[in-house]
PyMOL CGO cylinders between C-alpha atoms (Angstrom):
from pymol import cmd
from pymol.cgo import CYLINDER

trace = [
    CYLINDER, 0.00, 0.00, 0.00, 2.75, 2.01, 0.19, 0.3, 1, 1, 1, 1, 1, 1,
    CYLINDER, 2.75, 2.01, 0.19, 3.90, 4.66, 3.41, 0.3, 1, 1, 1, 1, 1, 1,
    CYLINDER, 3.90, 4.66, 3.41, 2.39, 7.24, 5.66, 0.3, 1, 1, 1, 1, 1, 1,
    CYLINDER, 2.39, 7.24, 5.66, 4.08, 10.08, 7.57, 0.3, 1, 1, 1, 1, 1, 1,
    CYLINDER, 4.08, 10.08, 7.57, 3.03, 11.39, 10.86, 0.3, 1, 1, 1, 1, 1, 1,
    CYLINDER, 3.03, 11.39, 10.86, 5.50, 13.98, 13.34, 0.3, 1, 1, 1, 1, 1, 1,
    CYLINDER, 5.50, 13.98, 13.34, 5.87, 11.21, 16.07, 0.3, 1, 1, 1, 1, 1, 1,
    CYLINDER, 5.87, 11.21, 16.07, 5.94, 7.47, 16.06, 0.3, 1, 1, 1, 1, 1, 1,
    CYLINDER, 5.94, 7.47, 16.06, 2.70, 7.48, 18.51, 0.3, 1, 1, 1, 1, 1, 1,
    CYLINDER, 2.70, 7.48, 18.51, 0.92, 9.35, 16.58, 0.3, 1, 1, 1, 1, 1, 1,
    CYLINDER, 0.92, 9.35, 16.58, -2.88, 8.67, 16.18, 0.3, 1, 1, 1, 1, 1, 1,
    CYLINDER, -2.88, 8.67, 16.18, -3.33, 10.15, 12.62, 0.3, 1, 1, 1, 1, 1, 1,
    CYLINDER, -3.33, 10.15, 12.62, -0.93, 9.56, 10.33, 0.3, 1, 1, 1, 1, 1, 1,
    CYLINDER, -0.93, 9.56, 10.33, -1.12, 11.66, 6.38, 0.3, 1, 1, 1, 1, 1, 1,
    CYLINDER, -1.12, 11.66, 6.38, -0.66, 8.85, 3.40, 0.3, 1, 1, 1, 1, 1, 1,
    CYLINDER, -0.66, 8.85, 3.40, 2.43, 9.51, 2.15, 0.3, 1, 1, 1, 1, 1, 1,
    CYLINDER, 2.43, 9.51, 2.15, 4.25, 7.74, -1.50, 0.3, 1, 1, 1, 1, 1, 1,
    CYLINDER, 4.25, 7.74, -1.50, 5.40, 4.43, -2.39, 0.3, 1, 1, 1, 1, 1, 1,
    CYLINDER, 5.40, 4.43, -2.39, 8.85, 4.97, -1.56, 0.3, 1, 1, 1, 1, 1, 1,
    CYLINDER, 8.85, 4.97, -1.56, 10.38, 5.73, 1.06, 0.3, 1, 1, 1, 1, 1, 1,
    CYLINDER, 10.38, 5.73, 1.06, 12.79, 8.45, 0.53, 0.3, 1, 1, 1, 1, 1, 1,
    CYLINDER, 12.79, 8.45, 0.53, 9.50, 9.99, -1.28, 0.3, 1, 1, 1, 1, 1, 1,
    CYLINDER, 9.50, 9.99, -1.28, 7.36, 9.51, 1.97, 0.3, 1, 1, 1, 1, 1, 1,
    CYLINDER, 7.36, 9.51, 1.97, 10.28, 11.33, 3.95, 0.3, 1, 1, 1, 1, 1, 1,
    CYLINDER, 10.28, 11.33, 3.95, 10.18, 14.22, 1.19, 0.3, 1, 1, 1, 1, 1, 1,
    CYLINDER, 10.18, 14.22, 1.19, 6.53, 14.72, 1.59, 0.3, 1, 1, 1, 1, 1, 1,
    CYLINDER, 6.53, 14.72, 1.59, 6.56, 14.89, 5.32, 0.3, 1, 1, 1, 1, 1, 1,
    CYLINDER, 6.56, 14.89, 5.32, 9.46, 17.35, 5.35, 0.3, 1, 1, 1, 1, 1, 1,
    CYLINDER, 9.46, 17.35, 5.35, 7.84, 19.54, 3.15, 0.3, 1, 1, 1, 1, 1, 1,
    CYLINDER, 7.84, 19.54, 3.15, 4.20, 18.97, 4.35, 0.3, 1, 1, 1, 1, 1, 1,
    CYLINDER, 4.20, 18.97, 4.35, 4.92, 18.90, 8.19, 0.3, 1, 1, 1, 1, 1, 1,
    CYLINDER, 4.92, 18.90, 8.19, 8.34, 21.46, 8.73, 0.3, 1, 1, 1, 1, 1, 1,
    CYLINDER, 8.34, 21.46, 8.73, 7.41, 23.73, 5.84, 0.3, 1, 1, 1, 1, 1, 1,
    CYLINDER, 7.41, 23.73, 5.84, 10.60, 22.32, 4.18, 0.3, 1, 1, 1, 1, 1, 1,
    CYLINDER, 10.60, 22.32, 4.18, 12.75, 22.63, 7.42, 0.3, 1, 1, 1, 1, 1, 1,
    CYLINDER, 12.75, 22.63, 7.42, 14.77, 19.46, 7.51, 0.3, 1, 1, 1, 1, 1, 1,
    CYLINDER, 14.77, 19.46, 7.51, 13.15, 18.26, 11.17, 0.3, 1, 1, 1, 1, 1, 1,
    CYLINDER, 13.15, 18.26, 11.17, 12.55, 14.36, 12.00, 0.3, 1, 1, 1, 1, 1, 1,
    CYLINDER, 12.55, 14.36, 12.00, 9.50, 12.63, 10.47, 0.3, 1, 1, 1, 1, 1, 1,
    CYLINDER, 9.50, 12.63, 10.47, 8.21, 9.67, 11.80, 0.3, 1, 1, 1, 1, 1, 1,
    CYLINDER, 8.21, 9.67, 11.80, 7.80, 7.12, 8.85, 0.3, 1, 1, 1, 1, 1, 1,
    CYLINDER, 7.80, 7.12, 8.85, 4.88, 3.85, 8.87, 0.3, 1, 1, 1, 1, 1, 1,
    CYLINDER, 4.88, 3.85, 8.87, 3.49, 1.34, 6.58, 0.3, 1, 1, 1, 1, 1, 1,
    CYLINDER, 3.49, 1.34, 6.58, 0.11, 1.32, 5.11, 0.3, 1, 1, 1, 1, 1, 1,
    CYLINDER, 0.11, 1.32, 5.11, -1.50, -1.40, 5.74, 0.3, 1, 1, 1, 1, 1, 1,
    CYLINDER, -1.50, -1.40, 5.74, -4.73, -3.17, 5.05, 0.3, 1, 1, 1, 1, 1, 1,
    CYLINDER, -4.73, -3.17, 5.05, -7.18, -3.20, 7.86, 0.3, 1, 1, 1, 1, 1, 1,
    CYLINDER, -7.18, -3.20, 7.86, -7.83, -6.99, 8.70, 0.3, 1, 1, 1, 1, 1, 1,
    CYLINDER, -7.83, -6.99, 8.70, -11.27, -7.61, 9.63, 0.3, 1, 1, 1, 1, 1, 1,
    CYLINDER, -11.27, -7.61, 9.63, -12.21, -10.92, 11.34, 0.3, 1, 1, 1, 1, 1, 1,
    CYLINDER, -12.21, -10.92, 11.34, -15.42, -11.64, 9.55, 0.3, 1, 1, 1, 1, 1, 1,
    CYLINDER, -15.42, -11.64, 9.55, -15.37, -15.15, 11.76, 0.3, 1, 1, 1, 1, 1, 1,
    CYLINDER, -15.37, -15.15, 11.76, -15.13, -12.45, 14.63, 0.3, 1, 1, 1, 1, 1, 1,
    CYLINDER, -15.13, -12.45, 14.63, -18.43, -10.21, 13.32, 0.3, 1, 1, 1, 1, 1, 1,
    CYLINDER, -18.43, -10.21, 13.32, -20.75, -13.36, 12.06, 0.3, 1, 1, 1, 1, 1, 1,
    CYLINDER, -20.75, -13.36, 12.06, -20.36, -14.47, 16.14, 0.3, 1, 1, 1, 1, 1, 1,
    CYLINDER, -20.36, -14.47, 16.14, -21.21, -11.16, 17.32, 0.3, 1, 1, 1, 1, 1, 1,
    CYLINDER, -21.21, -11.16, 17.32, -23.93, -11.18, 14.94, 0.3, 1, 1, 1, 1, 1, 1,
    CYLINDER, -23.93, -11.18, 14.94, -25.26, -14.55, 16.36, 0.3, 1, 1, 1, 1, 1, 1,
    CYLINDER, -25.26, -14.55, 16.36, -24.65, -13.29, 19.97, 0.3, 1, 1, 1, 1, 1, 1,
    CYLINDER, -24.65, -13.29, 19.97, -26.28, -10.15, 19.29, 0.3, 1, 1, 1, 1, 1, 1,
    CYLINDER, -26.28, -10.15, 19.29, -29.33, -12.06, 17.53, 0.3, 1, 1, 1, 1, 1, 1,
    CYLINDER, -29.33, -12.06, 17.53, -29.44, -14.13, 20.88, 0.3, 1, 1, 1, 1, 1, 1,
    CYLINDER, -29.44, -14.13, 20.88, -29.48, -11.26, 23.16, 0.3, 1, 1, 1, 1, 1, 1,
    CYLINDER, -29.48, -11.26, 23.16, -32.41, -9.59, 20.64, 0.3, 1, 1, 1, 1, 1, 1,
    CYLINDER, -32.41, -9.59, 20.64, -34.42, -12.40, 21.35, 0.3, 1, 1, 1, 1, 1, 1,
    CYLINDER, -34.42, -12.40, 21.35, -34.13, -13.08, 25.18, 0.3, 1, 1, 1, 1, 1, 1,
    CYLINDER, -34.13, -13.08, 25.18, -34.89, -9.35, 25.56, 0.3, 1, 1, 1, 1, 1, 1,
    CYLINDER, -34.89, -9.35, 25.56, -38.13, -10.21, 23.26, 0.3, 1, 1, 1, 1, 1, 1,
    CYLINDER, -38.13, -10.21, 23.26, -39.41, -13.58, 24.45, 0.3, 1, 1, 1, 1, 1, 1,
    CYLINDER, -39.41, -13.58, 24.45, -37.14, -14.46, 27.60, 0.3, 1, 1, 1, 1, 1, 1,
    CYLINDER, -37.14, -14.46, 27.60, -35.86, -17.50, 28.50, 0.3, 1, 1, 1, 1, 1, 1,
    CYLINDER, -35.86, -17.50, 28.50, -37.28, -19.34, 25.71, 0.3, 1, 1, 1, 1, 1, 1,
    CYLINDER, -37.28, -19.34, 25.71, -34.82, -17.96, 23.17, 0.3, 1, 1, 1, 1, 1, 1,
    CYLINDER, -34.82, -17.96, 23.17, -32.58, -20.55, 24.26, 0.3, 1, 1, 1, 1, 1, 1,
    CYLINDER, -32.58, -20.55, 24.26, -34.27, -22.72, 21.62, 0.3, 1, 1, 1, 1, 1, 1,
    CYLINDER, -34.27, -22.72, 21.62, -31.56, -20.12, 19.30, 0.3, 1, 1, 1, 1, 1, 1,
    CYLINDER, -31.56, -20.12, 19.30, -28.79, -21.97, 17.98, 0.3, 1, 1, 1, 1, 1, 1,
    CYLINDER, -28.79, -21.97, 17.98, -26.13, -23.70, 18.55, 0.3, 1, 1, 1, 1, 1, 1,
    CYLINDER, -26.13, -23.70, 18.55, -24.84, -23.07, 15.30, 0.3, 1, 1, 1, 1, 1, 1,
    CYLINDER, -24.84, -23.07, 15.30, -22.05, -25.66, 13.29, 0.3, 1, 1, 1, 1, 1, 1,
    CYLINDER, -22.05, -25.66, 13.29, -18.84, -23.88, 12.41, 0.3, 1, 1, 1, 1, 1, 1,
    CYLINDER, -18.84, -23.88, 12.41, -19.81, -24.62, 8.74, 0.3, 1, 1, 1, 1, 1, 1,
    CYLINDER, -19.81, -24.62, 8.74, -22.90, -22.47, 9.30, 0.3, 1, 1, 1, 1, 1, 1,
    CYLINDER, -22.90, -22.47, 9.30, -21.04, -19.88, 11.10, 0.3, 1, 1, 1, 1, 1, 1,
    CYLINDER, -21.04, -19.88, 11.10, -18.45, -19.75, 7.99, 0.3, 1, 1, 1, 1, 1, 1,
    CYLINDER, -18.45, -19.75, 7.99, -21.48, -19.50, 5.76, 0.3, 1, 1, 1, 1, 1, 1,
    CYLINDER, -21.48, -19.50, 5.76, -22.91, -16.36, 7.78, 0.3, 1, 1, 1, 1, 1, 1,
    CYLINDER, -22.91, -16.36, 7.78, -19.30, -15.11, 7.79, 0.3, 1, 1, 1, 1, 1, 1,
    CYLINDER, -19.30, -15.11, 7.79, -19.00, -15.49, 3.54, 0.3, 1, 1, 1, 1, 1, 1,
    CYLINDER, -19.00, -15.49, 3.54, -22.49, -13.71, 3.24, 0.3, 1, 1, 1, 1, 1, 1,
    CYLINDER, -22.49, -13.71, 3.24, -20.85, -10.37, 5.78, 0.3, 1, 1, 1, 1, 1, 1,
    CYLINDER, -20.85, -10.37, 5.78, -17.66, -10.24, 3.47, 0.3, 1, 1, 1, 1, 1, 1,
    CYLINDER, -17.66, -10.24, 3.47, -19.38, -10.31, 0.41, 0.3, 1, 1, 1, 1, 1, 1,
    CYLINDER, -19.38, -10.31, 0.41, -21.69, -7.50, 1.36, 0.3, 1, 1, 1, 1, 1, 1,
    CYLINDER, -21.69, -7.50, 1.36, -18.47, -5.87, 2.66, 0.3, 1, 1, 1, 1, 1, 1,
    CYLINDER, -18.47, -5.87, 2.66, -17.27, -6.53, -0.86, 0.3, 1, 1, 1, 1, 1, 1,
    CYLINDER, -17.27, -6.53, -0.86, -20.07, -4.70, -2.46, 0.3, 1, 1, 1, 1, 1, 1,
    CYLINDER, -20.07, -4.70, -2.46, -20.82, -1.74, -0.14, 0.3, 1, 1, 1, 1, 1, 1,
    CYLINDER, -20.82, -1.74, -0.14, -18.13, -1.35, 2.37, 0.3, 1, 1, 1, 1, 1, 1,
    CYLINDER, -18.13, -1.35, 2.37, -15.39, 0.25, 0.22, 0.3, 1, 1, 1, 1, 1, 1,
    CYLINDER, -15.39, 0.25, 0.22, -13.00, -0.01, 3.30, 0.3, 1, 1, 1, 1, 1, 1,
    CYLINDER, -13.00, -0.01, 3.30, -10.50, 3.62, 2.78, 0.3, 1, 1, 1, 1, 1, 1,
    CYLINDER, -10.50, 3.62, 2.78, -8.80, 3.27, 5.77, 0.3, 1, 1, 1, 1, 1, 1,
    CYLINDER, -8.80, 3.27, 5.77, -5.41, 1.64, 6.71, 0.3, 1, 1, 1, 1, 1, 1,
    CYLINDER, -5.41, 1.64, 6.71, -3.30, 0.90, 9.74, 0.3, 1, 1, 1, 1, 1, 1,
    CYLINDER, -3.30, 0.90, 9.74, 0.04, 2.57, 10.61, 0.3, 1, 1, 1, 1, 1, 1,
    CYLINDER, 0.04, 2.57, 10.61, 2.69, -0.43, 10.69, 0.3, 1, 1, 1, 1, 1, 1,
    CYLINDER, 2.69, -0.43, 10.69, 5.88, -0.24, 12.00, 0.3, 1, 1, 1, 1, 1, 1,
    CYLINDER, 5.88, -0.24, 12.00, 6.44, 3.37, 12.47, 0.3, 1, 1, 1, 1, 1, 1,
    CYLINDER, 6.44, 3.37, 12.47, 10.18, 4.63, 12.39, 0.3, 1, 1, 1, 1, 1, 1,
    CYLINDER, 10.18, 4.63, 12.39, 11.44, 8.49, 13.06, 0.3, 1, 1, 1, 1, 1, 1,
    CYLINDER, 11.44, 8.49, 13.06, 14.25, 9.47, 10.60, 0.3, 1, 1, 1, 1, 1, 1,
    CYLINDER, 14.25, 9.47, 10.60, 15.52, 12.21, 10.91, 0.3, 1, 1, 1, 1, 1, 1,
    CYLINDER, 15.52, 12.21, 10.91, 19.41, 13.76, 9.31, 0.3, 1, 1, 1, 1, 1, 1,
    CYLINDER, 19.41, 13.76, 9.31, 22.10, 11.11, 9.42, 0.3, 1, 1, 1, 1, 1, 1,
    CYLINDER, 22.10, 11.11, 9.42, 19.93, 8.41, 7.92, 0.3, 1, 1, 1, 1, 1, 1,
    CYLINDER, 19.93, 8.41, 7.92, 20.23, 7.45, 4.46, 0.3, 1, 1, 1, 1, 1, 1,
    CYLINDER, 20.23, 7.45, 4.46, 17.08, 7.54, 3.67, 0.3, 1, 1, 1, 1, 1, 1,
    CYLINDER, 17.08, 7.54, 3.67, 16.15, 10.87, 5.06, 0.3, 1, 1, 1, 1, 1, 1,
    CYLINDER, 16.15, 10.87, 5.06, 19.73, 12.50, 3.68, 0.3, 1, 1, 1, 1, 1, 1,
    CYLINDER, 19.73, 12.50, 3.68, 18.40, 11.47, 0.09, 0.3, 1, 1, 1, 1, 1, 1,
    CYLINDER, 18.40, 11.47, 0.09, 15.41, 13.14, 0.14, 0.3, 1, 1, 1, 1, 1, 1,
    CYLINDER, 15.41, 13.14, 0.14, 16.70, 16.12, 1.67, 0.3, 1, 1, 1, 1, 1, 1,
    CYLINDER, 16.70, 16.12, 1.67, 19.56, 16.35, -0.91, 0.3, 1, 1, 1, 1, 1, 1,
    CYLINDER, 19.56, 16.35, -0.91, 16.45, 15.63, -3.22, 0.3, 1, 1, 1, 1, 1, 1,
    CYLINDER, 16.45, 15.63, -3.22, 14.11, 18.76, -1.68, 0.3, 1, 1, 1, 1, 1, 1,
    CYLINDER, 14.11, 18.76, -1.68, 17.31, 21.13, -2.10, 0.3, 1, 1, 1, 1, 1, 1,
    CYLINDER, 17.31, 21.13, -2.10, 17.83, 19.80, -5.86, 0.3, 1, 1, 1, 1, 1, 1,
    CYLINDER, 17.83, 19.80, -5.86, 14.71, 20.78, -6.60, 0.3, 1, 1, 1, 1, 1, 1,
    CYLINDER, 14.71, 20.78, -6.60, 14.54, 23.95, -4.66, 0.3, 1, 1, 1, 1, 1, 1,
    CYLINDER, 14.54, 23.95, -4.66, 17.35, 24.89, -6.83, 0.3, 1, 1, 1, 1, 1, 1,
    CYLINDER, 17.35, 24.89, -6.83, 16.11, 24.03, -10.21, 0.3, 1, 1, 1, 1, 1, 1,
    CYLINDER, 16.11, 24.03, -10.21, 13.07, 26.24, -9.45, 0.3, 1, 1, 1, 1, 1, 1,
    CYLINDER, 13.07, 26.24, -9.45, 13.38, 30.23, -9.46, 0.3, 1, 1, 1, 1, 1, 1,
    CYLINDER, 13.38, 30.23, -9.46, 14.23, 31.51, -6.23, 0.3, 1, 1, 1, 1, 1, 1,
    CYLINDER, 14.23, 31.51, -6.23, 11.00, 31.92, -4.13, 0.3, 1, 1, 1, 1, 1, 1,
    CYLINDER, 11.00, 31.92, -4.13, 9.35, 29.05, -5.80, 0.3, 1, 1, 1, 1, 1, 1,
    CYLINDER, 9.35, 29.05, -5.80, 8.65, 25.42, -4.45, 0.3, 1, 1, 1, 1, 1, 1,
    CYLINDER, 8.65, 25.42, -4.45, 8.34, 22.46, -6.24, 0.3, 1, 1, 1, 1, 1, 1,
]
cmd.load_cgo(trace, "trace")
């Protein structure tokens, strides 16, 4: 998915960033310190993983506690449910995730702070000063 960039490795928002690196690092520089070379903490992107095992047996337990609060103790006649029946109400949740739950999101993966005396982070500074000087002076990229 590529990299995000956030000020601090504990950060709770992070900005998507480029599929590089060394691009990510010239985004956040430029984006975050105005172009001052400062530290930028660095992540993955990464798919969200959703446990759709996990939802269909919160939707059963949910559908259980629906009917005890509507016909008592009775609603014990509910279920048990087979694990191949559980995987079929699982399917039928990620397919309608498939069709209507365009998931945008992702999850920050192991965040690093670079900051001058990395490679990485000396490239794309020597990068953000190449191109600050191939551009008139007042003029950013």
């Amino acid at each position: 998915m590529g990299y995000g960039y956030a000020l601090t490795e504990d950060s709770e928002r992070w900005h998507t960033g480029e599929e590089t690196i060394v691009a990510t690092i010239a985004e956040a520089i430029s984006s975050l310190h105005g172009g001052d070379k400062e530290p930028v903490a660095i992540c993955e992107c990464m798919a969200p993983d959703i446990s759709f095992d996990g939802l269909a047996d919160t939707v059963i337990e949910r559908a259980d506690e629906i009917l005890y609060e509507e016909v008592g103790e009775v609603a014990d006649t509910f279920g048990p449910f087979t694990s191949k029946q559980k995987a079929e109400l699982a399917e039928a949740i990620r397919t309608w995730f498939d069709k209507h739950g365009a998931i945008s999101c992702w999850k920050a993966e192991n965040g690093r702070l670079y900051g001058p005396g990395d490679p990485e982070y000396d490239e794309a500074a020597a990068a953000i000063d190449a191109a600050l000087q191939s551009h008139p002076e007042g003029s950013r990229p």
